[in-house]
C-alpha positions in Angstrom: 27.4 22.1 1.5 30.6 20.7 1.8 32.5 17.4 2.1 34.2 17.3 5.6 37.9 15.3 4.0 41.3 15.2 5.9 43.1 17.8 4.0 43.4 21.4 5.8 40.8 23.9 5.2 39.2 27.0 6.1 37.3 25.4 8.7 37.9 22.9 11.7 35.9 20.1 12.5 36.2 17.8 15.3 37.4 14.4 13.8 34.7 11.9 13.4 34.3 8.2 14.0 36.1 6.8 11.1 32.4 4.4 10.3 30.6 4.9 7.8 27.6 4.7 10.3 28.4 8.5 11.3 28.8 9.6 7.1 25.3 8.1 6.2 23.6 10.0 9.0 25.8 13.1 8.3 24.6 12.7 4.6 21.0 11.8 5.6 20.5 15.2 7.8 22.8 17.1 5.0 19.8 16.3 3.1 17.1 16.6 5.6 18.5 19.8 6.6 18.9 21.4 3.5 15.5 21.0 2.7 14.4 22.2 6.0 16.1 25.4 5.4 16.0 26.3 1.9 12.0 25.4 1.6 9.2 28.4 2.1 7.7 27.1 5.5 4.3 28.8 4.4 4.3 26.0 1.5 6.2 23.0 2.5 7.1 20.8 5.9 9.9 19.0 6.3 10.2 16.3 8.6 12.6 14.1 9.6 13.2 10.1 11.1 8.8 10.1 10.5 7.7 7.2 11.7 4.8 5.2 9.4 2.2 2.9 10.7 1.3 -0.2 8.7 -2.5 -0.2 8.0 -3.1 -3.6 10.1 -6.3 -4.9 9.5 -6.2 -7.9 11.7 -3.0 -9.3 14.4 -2.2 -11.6 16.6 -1.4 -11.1 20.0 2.6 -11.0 19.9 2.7 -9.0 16.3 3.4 -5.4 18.2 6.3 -7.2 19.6 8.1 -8.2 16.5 7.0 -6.0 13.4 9.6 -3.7 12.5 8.3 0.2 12.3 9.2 2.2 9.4 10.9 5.5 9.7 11.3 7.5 7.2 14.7 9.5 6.7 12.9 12.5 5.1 9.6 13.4 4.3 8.1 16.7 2.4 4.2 17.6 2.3 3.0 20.5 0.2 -0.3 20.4 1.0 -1.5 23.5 -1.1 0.4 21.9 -4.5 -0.7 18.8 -3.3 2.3 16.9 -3.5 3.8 14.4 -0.8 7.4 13.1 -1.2 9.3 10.6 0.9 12.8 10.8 0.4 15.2 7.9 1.3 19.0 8.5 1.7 21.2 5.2 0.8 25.3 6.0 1.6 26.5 3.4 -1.7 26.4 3.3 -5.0 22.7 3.5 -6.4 23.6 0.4 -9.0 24.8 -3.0 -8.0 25.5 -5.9 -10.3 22.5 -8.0 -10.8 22.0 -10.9 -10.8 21.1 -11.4 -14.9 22.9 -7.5 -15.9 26.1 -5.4 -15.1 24.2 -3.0 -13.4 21.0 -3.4 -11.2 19.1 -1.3 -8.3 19.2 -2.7 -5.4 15.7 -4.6 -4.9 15.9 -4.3 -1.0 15.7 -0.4 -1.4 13.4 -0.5 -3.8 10.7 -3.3 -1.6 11.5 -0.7 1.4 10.3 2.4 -0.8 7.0 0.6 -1.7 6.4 -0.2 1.2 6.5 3.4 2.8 4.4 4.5 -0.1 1.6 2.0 -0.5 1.4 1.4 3.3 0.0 4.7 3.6 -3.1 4.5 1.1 -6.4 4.3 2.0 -6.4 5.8 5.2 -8.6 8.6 4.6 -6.0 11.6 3.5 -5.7 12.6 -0.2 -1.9 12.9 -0.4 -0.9 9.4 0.8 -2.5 8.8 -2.4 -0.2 10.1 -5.0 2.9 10.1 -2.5 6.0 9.8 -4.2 9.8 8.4 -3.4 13.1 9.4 -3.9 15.7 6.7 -3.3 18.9 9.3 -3.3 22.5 8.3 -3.3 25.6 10.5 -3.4 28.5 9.7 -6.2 31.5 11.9 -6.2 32.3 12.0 -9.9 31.0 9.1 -10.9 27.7 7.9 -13.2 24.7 10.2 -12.4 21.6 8.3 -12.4 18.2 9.9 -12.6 15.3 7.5 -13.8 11.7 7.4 -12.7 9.1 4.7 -12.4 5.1 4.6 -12.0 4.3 1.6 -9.5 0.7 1.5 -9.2 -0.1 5.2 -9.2 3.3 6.1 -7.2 6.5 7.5 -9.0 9.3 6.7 -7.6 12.9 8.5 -8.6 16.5 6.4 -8.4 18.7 9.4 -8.4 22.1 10.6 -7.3 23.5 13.6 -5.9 27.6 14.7 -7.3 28.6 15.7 -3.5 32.1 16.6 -5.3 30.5 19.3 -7.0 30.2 23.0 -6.3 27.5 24.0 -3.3 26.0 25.7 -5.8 25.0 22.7 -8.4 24.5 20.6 -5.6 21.5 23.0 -4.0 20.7 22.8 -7.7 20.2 19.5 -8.2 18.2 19.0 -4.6 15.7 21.7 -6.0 15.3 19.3 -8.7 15.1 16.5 -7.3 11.7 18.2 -6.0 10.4 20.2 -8.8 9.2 17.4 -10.8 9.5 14.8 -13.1 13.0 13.9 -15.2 11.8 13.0 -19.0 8.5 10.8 -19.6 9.0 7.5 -21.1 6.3 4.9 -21.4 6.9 1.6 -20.6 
C-alpha cells in the first residue's frame, strides 16, 4: 500500500521504466489486487483484464476484424448481495477543463464506462442488469472527488483515491468505494 518514489526506504525495488505506461498498470493491479485479497472469496470474485462481448445482433463479414473488444481493468460480482461492479482505473486527474466550465470529466471515460455497462444487458443474467461502474483515479493531496450518477438504471461513481495517504485510509476508502452509495441527490 505504498508509493514506490526515489527517496531510500525500508524496502528495495528494482527501478522501473521511467513511463507512465508501467505506473498505470502498477496502479491498476494495486487496485485489482487489493480487492482480490482483502474480499471474503465465499462472497465476492474478483477478476481482472475481463473481457466483454458486445451483444451483436447482426454483422457484416469483416466486423470481427476491426471492432475493438472491451476489457475490463477490474470487475467484482457478489452474487448472493446481488451486486455487480466494474471498476475502471484512469492514471490522471479525474477533472479536465471543459470545454464550457473550469472543470469537467472526461467524456471519453465516461462513453467507455457505458458502454461496459449497458453492453451487457439483456443477455439473460440478472446482474448485468443493475451493474455498476467506478471510474477511479488516484490524487496525491489534491481535490477528492466522489459524485455518483443514475444513467438509465446504472450508477456510476467518479471518484478518487489520496495514494499519499496512510495504508490505512487508503484500504479505507477502497472498502468504500464498494460498500455503497456516497449521498443521494436527485437530479
Amino acid at each position: 500500500m505504498a508509493l514506490p518514489v526515489e527517496m531510500a526506504g525500508t524496502r528495495n525495488l528494482p527501478l522501473p521504466e521511467r513511463k507512465i505506461e508501467w505506473l498505470r498498470k502498477l496502479y491498476e493491479r494495486a487496485v485489482a489486487g487489493f480487492y482480490d485479497v482483502v474480499l471474503s472469496p465465499s462472497e465476492w470474485k474478483v477478476s481482472q483484464g475481463k473481457t466483454l462481448h458486445w451483444r451483436i445482433t447482426e454483422r457484416s463479414s469483416g466486423i470481427g476484424d476491426i471492432l475493438p473488444s472491451m476489457r475490463t481493468d477490474i470487475f467484482l460480482e457478489n452474487e448472493n448481495s446481488g451486486r455487480r461492479i466494474i471498476i475502471d482505473t484512469k492514471f490522471n486527474a479525474i477533472l479536465t477543463k471543459g470545454w464550457y466550465r473550469e472543470e469537467s470529466l472526461r467524456s471519453g471515460y465516461i462513453y467507455q464506462m457505458y458502454a461496459y455497462l449497458r453492453s451487457q444487458e439483456g443477455n439473460g443474467d440478472p446482474l448485468s442488469e443493475s451493474v455498476s461502474g467506478i471510474l477511479l483515479h488516484p490524487v496525491v493531496g489534491g481535490k477528492a472527488v466522489d459524485e455518483r450518477a443514475v444513467v438509465q438504471g446504472h450508477e456510476i461513481r467518479f471518484a478518487t483515491v489520496d495514494l499519499g495517504a496512510s495504508a490505512v485510509e487508503i484500504r479505507t476508502r477502497l472498502l468504500e468505494l464498494i460498500a455503497g452509495t456516497p449521498k443521494r441527490e436527485n437530479a
